[in-house]
C-alpha positions in Angstrom: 208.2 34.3 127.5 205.6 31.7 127.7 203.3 34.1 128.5 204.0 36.0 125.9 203.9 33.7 123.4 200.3 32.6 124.8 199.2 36.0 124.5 200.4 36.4 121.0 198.9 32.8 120.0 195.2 33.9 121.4 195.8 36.6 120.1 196.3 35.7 116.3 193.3 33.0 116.4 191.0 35.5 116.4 192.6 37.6 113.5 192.3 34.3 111.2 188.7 33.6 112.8 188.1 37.1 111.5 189.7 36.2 107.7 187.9 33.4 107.1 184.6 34.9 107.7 185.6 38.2 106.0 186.4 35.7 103.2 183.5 33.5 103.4 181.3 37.0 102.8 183.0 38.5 100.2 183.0 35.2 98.1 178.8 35.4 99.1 178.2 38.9 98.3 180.5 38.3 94.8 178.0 35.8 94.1 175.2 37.8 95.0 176.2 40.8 93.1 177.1 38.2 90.0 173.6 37.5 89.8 171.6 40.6 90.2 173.5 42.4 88.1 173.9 39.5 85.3 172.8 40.6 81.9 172.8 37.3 80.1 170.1 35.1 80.3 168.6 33.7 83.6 168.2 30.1 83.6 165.5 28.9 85.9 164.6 25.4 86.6 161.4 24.9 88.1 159.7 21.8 89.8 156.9 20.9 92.1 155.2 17.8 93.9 158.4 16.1 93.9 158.8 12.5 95.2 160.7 11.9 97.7 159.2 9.5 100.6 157.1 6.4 100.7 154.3 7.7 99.3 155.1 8.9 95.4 156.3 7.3 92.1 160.1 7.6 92.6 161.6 6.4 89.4 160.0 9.6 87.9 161.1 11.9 90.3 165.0 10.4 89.7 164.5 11.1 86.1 163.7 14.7 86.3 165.6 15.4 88.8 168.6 14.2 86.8 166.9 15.7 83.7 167.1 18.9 85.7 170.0 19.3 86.7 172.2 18.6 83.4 170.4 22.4 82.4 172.3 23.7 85.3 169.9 26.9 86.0 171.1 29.6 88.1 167.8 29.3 90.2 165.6 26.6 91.2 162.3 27.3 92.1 160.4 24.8 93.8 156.4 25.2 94.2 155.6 22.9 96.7 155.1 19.7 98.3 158.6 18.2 98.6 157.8 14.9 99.8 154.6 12.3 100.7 154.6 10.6 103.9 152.9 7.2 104.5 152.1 8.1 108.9 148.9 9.9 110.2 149.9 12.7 111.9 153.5 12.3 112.1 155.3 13.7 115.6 158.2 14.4 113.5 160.4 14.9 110.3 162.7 12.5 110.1 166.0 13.2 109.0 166.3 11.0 105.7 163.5 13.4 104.5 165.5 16.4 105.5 168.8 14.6 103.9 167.5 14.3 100.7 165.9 17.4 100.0 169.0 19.3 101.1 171.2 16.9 98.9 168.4 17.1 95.6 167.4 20.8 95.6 169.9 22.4 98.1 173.5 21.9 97.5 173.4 21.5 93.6 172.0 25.0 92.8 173.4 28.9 93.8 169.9 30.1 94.5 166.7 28.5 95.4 163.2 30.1 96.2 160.9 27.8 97.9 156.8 27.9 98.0 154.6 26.0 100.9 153.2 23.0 99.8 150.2 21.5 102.2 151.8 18.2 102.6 155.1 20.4 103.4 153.1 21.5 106.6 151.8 20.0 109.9 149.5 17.4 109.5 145.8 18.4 109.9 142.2 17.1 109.5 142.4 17.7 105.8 145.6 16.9 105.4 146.5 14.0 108.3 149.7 13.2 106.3 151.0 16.1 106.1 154.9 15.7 106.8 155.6 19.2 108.8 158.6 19.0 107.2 158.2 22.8 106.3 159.9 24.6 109.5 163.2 22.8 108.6 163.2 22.5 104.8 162.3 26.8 104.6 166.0 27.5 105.9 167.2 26.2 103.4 166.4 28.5 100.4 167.9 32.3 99.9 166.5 34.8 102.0 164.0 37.6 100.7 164.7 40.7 99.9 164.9 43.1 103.0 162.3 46.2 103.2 162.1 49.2 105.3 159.2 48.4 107.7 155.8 49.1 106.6 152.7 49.4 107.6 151.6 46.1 105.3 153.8 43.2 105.4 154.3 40.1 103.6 153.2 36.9 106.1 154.8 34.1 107.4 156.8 32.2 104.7 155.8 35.3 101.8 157.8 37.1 100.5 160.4 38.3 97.5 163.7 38.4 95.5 165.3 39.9 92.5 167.6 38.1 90.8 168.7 39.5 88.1 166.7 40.8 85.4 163.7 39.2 87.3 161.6 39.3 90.1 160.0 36.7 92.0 156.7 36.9 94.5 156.8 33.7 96.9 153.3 33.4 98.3 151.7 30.9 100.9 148.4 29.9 100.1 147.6 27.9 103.8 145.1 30.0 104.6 145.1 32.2 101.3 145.1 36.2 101.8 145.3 38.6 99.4 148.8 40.1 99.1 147.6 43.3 97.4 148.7 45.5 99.9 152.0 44.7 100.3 153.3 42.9 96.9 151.2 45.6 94.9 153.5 48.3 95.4 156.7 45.9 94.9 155.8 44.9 91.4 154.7 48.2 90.7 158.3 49.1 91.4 159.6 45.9 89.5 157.9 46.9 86.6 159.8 50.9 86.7 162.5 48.4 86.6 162.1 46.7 83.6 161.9 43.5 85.4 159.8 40.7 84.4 157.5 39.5 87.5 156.7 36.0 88.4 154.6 34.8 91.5 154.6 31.2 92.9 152.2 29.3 94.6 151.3 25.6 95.4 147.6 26.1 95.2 146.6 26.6 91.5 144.1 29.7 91.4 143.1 28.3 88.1 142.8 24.3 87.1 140.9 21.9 84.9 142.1 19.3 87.3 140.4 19.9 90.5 137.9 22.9 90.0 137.3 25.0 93.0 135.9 28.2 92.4 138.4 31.1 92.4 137.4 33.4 89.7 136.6 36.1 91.8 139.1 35.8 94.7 142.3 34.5 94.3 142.7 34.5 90.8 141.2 38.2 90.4 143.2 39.2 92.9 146.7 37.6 91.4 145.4 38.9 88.7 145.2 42.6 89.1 148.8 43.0 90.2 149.6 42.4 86.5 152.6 39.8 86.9 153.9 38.4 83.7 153.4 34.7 84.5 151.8 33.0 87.5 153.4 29.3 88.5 152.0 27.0 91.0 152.1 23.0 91.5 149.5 21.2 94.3 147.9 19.4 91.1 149.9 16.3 89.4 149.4 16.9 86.1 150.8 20.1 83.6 148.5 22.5 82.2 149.2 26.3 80.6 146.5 28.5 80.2 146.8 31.7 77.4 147.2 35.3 78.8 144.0 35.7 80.7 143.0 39.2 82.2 140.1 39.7 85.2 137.4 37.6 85.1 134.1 39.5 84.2 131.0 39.8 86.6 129.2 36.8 85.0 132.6 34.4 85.2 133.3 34.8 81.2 137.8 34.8 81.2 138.6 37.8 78.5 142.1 36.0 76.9 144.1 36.5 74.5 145.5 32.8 72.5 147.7 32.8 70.4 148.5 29.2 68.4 152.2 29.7 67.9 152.8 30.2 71.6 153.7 33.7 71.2 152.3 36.5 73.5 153.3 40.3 74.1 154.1 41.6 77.9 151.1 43.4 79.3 148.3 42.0 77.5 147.6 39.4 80.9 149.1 36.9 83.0 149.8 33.5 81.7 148.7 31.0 84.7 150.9 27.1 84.5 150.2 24.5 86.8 153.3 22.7 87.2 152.9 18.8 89.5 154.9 16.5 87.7 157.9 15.8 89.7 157.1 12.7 90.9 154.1 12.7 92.7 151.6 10.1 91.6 149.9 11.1 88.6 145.9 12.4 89.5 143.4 12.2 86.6 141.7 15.4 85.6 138.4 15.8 87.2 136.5 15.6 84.0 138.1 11.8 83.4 137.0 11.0 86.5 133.1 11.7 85.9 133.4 13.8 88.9 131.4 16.8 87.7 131.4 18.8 91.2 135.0 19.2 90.4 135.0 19.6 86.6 136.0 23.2 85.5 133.6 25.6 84.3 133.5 26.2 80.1 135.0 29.5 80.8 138.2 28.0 82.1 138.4 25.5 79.2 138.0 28.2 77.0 141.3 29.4 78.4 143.3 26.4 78.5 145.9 25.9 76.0 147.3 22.6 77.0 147.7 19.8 79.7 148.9 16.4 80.3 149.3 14.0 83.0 153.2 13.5 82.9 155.9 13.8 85.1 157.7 16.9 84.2 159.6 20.6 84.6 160.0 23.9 83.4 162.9 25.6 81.9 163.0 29.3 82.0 165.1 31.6 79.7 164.7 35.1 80.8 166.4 37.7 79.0 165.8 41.4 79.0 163.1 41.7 76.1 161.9 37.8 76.1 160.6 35.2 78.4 160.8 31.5 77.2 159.2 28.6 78.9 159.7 25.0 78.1 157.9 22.5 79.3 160.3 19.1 79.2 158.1 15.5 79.6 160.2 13.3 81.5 159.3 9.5 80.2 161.2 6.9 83.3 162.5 4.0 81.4 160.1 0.5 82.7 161.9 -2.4 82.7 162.4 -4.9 85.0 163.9 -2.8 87.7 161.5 0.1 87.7 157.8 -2.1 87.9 156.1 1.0 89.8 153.2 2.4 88.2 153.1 6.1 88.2 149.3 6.4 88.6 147.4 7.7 91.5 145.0 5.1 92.5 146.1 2.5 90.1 143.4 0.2 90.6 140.7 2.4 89.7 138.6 1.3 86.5 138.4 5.1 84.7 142.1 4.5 84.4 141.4 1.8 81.1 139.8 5.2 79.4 142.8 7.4 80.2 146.0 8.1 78.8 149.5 9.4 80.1 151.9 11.2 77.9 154.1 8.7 77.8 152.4 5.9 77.3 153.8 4.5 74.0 156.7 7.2 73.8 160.1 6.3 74.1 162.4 6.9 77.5 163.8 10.1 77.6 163.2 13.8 77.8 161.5 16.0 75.2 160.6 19.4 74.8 156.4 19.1 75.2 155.5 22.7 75.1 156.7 25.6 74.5 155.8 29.4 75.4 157.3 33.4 75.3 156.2 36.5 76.2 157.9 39.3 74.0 158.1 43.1 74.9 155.5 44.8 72.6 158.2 46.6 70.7 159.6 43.4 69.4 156.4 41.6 68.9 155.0 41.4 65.0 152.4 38.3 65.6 149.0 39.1 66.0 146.9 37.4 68.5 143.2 36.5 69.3 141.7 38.2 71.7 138.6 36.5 73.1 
């Protein structure tokens, strides 16, 4: 009898083993389904150059964090560079790091789609501080989209997801290769869809903040696969840049501007440079007096707007309209919070500069705002340079 009674024990352990996992993947793939097939609106928060570790101004990265979070989007996309290190060459990632990363942009949010920042990687000679945090922190977002096996395929840490009405291109820009071959024919097929397409990078292909010539690589590249909107962080400052399409032969940007913020799908990608969530805050290169680095007339022509805040984006996709909103996150200083959010502090060009929230009251406001429209609901017209 005892025998039997062992056998029958072993032998029901397994059945519940099996029910709880058969459980555990329905209540996943319920949750998946939910969201791809969702016809509402898709809420995405999105962040980058956050500050978490030694080596950033942590009183704004608490505040929009927290700002964040209280929009409670179905996706957080993060664009890089989760946290500064103070060592040279670190040996390893050390599990506060890992702790609060899982705990901030992890376990709050359904889905999350994370980019490659280069102080997310190992350390090198041009980046000695680099955390290589990366291999650890990359587990901890959704998975891509699976493909049948093809001749061209998306690199190490690359790669994409639909999620609802949307799709999303995660590229790694350490070392930068085109993606043409592989995400071409993806977006192609997003765009049969009726999805909107959004690519995200840490590198900026375009900036006013640290100009390095791109006009006729990455950008024209990024450019002719004709996503709606391009997002990447690296930079610690916000800046949006109109619907821009290939950059000529001579470096002139054709663009179309538009004053109200409103542009039609198809007529270019809008570029944002998103590096506000808590890193210390960089001047532009043009503050500095540094001209090597100062951006070209041709990208300024371009720009709509920048800032040096800390900061995140709100998206509101819905089937005809994308929205953007760009919230400016002002830390309340008091006796508490003494840091300084500045980048260098010390330096004198900082008595000629100004943040965004300098003389602004604590808080969280709506800074700027953008949509792209499906041509059949558009009535504005717009300059095209």
């Amino acid at each position: 009898m005892k025998e039997l009674l062992a056998k029958k024990k072993s032998f029901v352990i397994p059945i519940l083993f099996l029910s709880v996992v058969l459980i555990s993947f329905e209540a996943h793939a319920v949750a998946e389904s939910s969201i791809k097939n969702y016809n509402g609106t898709l809420l995405v928060g999105v962040v980058g150059d956050t500050g978490i570790g030694e080596r950033a101004y942590r009183p704004g990265f608490i505040a929009v964090i927290k700002a964040l979070r209280k929009h409670q989007p179905d996706l957080l996309l993060h664009l890089g560079d989760f946290l500064y290190q103070p060592k040279i060459f670190p040996k390893t990632c050390p599990e506060r790091y890992l702790h609060e990363v899982r705990k901030t942009f992890v376990d709050p949010f359904q889905f999350k789609l994370f980019a490659p920042g280069d102080n997310d990687l190992p350390p090198n000679k041009k980046k000695p501080k680099g955390s290589g945090c990366w291999e650890k922190i990359d587990p901890m977002d959704n998975s891509f989209d699976s493909y049948p096996t093809s001749t061209h395929e998306p690199r190490t840490y690359e790669g994409t997801a639909i999620i609802a009405n949307s799709f999303f291109a995660i590229l790694n820009t350490y070392p930068w290769k085109d993606p043409k071959l592989w995400l071409g024919p993806r977006i192609k097929k997003a765009k049969k869809q009726g999805l909107w397409t959004i690519i995200a990078l840490h590198e900026p292909p375009m900036t006013t903040a640290w100009y390095l010539e791109k006009r006729d690589t990455v950008l024209k590249q990024l450019i002719q696969l004709e996503p709606d909107l391009v997002l990447s962080g690296n930079q610690h400052s916000y800046e949006r840049f109109h619907q821009i399409g290939v950059p000529n032969p001579d470096g002139s940007i054709p663009y179309v501007s538009s004053e109200t913020g409103n542009y039609s799908k198809g007529d270019g990608t809008i570029f944002v440079v998103s590096g506000g969530g808590g890193a210390y805050l960089k001047p532009f290169a043009d503050q500095q007096g540094f001209k090597k680095r100062t951006a070209p007339k041709a990208v300024f022509d371009a720009l709509a707007t920048r800032a040096l805040m800390n900061h995140y984006l709100i998206l509101e996709i819905e089937q005809e309209t994308l929205k953007v909103t760009t919230h400016r996150v002002c830390p309340e200083i008091n006796t508490s919070n003494t840091e300084n959010p500045r980048w260098k502090e010390d330096k004198p060009m900082w008595d000629a500069i100004t943040l965004e929230c300098e003389g602004k009251a604590k808080g969280v406001t709506a800074f700027d705002q953008f949509q792209i429209q499906l041509k059949k609901r558009s009535t504005h017209k717009n300059k095209i340079n």
